[in-house]
N, C-alpha and C positions, 0 to 999 in steps of 0.2 A: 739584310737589306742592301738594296744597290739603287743606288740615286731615287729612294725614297721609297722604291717597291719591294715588296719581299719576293725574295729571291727561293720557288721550290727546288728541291731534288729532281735530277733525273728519277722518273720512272722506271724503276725496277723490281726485280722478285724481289730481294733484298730491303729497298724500300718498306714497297706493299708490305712484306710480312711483320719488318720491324713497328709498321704503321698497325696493324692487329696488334702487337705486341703491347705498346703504349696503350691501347683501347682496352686490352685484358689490365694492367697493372692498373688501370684510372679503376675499373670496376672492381679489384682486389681492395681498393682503398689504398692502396701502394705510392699512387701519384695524385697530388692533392688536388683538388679543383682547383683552376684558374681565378675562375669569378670568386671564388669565397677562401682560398687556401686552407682548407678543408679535405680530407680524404672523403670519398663518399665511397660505399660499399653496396655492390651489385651483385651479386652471386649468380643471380639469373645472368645475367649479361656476361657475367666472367665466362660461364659455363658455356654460355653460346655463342663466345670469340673465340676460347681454346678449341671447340669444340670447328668451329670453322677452318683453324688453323690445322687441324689435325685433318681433314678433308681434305685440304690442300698438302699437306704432306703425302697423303694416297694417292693424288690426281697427277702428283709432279714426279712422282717414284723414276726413276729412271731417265730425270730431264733436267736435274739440277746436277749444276758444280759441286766438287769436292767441298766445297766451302761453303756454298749454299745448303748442301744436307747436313752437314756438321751445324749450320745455325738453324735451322727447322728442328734437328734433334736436340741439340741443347738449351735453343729458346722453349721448344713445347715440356720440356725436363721439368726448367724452373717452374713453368708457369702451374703444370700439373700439382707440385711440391708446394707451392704458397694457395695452391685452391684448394687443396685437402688441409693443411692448415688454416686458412681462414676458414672453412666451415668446424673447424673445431671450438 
């Protein structure tokens, strides 16, 4: 907050992606609802955030920083490994 406004992020891939990121772990039950602090669990929705994510990882091949693919592969890692385990 900065004199009473919230204050966004520059807009970035980085952002954006960590922004899908947050939207898969809410739908994993990972990160709790706000309104209720409660995990809520999505599977449909996990499936079709990672599943977007992973889209964008094909579309950006060859356009991202050393560091930007390093976080596309390791963010899509995790997220793959906790959505085969919560469907368990």
């Amino acid at each position: 907050m900065k004199d009473g406004k919230c204050v966004m992020p520059d807009v970035t891939f980085t952002t954006f992606f960590m922004a899908l990121n947050s939207s898969a772990l809410y739908h994993l039950g990972v990160l709790a609802d706000p309104a209720t602090g409660q995990p809520q669990k999505d599977l449909l929705l996990a499936k079709h955030t990672i599943d977007t994510m992973s889209m964008l990882q094909a579309k950006t091949a060859g356009n991202l920083s050393r560091e930007e693919m390093d976080l596309v592969e390791t963010t899509l890692y995790d997220l793959k490994m906790r959505f085969v385990k919560a469907r368990s």
